[in-house]
GUDO-605902 format. One record per residue: x negated, y negated, z negated of N, C-alpha, C, O, CB in turn; residue in one letter; residue number from 0. Coordinates in Angstrom, 1 decimal. Atoms other than C-alpha are relative to their C-alpha. Glycine has a CB too. Layout:
N
SITE    n_X    n_Y    n_Z   ca_X   ca_Y   ca_Z    c_X    c_Y    c_Z    o_X    o_Y    o_Z   cb_X   cb_Y   cb_Z aa   i
SITE      X      Y      Z      X      Y      Z      X      Y      Z      X      Y      Z      X      Y      Z  A NUM
...
END
This chain:
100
SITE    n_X    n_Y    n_Z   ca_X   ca_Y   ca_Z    c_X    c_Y    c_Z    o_X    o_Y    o_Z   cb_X   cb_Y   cb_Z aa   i
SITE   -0.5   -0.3    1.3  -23.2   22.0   -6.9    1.5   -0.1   -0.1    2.1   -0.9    0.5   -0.6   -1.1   -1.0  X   0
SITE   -1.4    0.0   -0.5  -19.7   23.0   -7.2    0.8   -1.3   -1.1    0.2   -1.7   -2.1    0.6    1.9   -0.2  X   1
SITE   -0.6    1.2    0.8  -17.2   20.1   -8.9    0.3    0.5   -1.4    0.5    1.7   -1.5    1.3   -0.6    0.8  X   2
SITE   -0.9    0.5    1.4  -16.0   19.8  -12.1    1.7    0.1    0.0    2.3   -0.9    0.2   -0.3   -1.6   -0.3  X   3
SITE   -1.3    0.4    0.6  -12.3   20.6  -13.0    0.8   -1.6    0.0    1.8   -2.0    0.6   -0.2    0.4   -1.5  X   4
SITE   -0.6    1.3   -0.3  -11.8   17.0  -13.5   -0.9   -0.8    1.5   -0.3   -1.7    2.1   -0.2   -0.9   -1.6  X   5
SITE   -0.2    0.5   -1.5  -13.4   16.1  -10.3    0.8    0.2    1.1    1.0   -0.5    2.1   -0.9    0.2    0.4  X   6
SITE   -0.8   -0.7   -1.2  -11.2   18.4   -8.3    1.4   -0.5   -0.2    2.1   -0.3    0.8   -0.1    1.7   -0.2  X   7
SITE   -0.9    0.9    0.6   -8.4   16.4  -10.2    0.1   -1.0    0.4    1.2   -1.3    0.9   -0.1   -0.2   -1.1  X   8
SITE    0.5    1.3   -0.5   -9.8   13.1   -9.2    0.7    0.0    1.6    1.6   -0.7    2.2   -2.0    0.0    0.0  X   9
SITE    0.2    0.1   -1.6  -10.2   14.2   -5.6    1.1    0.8    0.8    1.0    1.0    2.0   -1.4    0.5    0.4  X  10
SITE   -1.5   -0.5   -0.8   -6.5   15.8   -5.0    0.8   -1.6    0.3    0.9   -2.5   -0.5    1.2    1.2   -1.3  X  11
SITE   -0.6    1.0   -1.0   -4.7   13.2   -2.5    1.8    0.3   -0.1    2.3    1.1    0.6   -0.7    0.2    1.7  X  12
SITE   -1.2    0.1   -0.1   -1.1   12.7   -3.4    0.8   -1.1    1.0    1.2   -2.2    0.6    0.4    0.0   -1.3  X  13
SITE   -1.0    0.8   -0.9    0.9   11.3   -0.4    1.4   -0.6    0.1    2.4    0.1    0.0    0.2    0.7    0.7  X  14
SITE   -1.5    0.4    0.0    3.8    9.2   -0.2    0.1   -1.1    1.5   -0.3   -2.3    1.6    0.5   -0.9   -1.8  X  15
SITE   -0.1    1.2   -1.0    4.7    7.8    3.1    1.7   -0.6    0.4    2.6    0.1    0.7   -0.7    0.5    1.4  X  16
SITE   -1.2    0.8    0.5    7.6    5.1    2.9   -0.1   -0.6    1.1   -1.0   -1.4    1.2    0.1   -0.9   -1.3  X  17
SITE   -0.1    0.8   -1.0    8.8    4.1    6.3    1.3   -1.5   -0.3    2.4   -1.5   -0.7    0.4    1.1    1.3  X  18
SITE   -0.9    1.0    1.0   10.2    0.4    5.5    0.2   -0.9    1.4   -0.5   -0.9    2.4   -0.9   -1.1   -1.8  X  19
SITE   -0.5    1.0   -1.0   12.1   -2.2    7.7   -0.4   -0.8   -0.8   -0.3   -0.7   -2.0    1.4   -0.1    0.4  X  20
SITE   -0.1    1.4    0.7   11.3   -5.9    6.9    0.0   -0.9    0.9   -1.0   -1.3    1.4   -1.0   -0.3   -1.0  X  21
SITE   -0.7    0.4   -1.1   13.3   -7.8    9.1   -0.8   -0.4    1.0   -1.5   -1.4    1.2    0.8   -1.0   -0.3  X  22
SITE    1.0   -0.7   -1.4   11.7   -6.7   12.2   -1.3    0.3    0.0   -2.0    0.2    1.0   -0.1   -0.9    1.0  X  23
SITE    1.8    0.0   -0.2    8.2   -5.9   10.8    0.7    1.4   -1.1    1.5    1.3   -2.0   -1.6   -1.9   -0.8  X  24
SITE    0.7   -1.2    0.6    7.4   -2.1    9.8   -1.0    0.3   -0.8   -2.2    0.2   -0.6   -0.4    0.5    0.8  X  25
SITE    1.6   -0.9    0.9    5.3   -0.6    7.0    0.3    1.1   -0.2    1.4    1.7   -0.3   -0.4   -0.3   -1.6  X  26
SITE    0.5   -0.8    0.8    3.9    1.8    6.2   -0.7    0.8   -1.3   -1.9    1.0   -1.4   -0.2    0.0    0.5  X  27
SITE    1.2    0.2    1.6    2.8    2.7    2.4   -0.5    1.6    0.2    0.1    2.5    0.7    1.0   -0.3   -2.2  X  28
SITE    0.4   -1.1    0.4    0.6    5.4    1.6   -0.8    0.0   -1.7   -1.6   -0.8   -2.1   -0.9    0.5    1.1  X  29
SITE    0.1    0.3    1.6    0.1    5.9   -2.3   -0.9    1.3   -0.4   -0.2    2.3   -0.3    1.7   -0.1   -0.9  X  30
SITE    0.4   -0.5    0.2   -3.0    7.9   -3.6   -0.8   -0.1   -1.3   -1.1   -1.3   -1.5   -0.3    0.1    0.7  X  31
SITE    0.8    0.2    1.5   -4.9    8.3   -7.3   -1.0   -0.6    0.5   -1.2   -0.4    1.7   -0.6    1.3   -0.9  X  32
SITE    1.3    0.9   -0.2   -8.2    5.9   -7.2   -1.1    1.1   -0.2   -1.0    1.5   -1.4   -0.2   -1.3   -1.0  X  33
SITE    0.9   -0.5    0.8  -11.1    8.0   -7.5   -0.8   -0.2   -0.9   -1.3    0.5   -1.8   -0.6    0.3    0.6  X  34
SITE    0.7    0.7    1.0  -12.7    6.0   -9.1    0.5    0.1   -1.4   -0.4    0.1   -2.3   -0.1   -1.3    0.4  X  35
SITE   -0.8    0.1    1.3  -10.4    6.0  -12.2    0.9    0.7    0.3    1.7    0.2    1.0    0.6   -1.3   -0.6  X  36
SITE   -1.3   -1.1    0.4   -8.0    9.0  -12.7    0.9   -0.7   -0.5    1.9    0.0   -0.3   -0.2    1.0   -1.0  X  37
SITE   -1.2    0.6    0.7   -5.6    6.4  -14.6    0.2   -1.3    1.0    0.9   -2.3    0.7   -0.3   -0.5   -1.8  X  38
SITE   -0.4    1.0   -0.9   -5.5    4.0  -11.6    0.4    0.3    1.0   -0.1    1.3    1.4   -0.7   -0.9    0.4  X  39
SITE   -0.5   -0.1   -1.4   -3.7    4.0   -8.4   -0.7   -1.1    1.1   -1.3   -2.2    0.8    1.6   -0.3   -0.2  X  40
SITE    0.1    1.0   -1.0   -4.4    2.5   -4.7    1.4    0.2    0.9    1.9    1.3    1.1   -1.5    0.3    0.9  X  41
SITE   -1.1    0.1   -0.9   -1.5    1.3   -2.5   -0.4   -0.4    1.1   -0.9   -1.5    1.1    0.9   -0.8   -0.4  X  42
SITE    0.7    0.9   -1.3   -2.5    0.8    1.2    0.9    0.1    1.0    1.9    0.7    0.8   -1.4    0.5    0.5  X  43
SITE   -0.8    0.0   -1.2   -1.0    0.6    4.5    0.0   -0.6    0.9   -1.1   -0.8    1.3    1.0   -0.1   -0.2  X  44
SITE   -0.7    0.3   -1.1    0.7   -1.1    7.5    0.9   -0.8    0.2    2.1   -0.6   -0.1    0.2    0.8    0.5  X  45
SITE   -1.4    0.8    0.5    2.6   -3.8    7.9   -0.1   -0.9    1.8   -0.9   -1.7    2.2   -0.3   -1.5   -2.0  X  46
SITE   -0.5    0.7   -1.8    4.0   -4.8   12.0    1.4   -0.3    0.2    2.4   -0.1   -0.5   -0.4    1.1    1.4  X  47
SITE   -1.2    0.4   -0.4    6.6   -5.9   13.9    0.4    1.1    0.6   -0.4    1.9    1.2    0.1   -1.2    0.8  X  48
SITE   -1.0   -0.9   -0.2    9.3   -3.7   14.6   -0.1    0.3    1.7   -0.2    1.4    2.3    1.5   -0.6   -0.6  X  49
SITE    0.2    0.0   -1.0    9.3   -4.8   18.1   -1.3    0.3    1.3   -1.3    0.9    2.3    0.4   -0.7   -0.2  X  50
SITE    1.1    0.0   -1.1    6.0   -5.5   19.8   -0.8    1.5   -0.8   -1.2    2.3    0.0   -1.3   -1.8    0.0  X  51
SITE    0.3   -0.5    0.2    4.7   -3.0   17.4   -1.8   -0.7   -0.3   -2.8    0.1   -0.3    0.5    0.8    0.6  X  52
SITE    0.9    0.4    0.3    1.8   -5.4   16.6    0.0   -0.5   -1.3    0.9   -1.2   -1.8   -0.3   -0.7    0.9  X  53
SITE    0.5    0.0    1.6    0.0   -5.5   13.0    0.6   -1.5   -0.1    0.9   -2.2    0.8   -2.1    0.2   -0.4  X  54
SITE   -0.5    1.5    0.6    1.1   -8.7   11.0   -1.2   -0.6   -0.8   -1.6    0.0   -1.9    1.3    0.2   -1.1  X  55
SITE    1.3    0.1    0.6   -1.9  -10.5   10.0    0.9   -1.4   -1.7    2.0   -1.8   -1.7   -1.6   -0.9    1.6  X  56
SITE    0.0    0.9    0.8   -1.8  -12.9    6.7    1.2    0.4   -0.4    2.0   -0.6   -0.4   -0.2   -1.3    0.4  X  57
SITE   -1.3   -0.1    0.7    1.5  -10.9    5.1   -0.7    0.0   -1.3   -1.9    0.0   -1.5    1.0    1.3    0.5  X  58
SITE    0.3   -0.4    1.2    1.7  -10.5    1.4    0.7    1.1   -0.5    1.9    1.2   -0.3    0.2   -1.0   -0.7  X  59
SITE   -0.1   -1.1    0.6    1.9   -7.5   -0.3    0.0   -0.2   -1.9   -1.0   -0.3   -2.6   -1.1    1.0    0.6  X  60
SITE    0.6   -0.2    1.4    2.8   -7.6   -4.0    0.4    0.9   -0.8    1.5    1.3   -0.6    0.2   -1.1   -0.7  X  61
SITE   -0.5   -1.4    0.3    2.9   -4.5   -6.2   -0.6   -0.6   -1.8   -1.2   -1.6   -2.0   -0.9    1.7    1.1  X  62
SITE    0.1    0.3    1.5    2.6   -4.6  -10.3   -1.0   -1.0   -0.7   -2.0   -1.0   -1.4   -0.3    1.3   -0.6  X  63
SITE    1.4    1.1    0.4    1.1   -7.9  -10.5   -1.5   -0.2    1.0   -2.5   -1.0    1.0   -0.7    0.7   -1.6  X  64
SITE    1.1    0.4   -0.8   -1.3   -7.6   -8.0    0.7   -0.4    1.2    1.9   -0.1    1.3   -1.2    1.1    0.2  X  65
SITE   -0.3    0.2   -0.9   -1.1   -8.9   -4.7   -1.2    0.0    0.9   -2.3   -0.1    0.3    0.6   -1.0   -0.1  X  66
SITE    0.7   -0.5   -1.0   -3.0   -8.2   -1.2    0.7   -1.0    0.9    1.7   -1.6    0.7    0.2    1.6    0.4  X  67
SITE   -0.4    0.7   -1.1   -2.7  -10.0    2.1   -0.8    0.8    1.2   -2.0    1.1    1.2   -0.3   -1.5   -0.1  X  68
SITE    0.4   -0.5   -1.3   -2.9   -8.4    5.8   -1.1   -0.4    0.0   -1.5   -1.2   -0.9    0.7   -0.4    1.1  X  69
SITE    0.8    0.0   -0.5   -5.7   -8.1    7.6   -0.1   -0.5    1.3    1.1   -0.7    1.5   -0.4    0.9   -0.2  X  70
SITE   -0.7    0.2   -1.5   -5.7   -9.2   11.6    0.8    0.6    0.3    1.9    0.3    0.8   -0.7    0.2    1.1  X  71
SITE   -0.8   -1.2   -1.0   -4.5   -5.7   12.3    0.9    0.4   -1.1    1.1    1.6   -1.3   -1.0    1.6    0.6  X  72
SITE   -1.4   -0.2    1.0   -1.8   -6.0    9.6   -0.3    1.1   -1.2    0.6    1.5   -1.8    1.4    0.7    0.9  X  73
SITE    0.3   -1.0    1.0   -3.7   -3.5    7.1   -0.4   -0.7   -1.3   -0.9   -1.8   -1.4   -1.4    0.9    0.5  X  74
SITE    0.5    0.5    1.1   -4.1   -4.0    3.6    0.0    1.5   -1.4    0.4    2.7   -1.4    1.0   -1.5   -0.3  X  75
SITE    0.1   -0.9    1.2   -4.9   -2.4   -0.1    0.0   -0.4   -0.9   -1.0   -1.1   -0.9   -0.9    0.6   -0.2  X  76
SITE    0.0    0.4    1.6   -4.4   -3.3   -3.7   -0.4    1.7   -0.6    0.0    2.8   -0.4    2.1   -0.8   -0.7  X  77
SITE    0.7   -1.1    0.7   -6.5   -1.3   -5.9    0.0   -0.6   -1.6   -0.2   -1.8   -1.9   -1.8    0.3    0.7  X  78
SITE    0.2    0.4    1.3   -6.5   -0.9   -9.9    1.4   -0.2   -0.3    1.8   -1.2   -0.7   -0.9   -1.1   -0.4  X  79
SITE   -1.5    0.4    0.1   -2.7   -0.3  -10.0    0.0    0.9   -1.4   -0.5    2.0   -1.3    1.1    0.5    1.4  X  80
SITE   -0.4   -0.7    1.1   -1.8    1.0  -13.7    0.9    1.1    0.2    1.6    0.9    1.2    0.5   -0.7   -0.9  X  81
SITE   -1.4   -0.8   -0.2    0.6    4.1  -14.1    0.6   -0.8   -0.2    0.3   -1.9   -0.7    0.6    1.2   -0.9  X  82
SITE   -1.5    0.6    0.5    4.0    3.1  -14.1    0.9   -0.2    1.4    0.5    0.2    2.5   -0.1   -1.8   -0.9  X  83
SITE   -0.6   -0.6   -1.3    6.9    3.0  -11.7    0.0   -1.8    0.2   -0.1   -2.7   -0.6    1.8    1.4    0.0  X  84
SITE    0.2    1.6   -0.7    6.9   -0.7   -9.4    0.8    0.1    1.1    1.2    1.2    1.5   -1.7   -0.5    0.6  X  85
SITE   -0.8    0.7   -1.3    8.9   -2.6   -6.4   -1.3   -0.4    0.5   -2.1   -1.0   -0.3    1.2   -1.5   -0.3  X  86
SITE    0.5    0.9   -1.0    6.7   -3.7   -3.8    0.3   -0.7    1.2    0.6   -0.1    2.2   -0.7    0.5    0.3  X  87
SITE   -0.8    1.1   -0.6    7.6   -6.9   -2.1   -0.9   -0.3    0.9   -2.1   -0.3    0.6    0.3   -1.1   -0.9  X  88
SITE    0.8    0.0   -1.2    6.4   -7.6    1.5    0.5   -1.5    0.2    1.6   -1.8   -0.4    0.3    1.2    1.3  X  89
SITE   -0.1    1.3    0.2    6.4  -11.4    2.2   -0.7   -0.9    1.5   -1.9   -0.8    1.8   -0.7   -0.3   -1.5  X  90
SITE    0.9    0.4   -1.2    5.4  -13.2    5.3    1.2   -1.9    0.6    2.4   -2.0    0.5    0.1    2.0    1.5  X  91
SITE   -0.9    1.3   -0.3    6.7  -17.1    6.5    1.1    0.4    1.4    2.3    0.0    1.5   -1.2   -1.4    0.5  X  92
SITE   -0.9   -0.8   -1.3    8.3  -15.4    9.9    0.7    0.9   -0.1    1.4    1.1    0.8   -0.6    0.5    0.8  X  93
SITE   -1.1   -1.2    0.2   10.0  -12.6    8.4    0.5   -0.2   -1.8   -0.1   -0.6   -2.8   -0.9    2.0    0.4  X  94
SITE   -0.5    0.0    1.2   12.3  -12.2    5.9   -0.5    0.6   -1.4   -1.3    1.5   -1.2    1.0    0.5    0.1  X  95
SITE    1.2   -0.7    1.0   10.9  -11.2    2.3    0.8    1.7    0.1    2.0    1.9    0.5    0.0   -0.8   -2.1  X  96
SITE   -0.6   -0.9    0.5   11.3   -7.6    1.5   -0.3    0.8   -1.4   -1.5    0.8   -1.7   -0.1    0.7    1.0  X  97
SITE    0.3   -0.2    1.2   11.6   -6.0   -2.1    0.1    1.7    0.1    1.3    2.0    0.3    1.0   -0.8   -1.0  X  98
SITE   -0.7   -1.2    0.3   11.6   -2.0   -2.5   -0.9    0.8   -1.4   -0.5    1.9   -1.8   -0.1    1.0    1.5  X  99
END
């Protein structure tokens, strides 16, 4: 059955990839509409050290009120982000905070 106008809406993937320093740990964000809700956003990504290039487990990620924490392999996602424009602050006891 072919989609719906507003499904085909839903299901377009807008990319944003934000290579970030945070004193010596790497992210990666990638920023896409929620399918689930057309008026929400998901923020996900990558968060390692600069050096070994190994994931950062137990960082914090906080983005418009919500907050996320690594995974082992340094991955994480905050879902149910409202429009609006946000800083997301990377946070970890071993590395310095970062705000962008």
């Amino acid at each position: 059955m072919p989609k719906t106008k507003e499904e085909e809406k839903r299901d377009k993937t807008a990319l944003i990839i934000l290579p970030i320093i945070l004193g010596g740990a790497a992210a990666f964000l990638l920023t896409r509409k929620a399918a689930a809700d057309p008026n929400k956003a998901i923020l996900y990504g990558h968060v390692s050290d600069v050096q070994t290039e190994a994931g950062i487990n137990n960082a914090s990620v906080h983005c418009a009120g919500l907050t996320a924490k690594t995974n082992a392999d340094g991955n994480y996602s905050i879902i149910n982000i409202p429009p609006g424009t946000y800083g997301v602050t990377f946070t970890h006891p071993s590395y310095y905070p970062l705000e962008v």
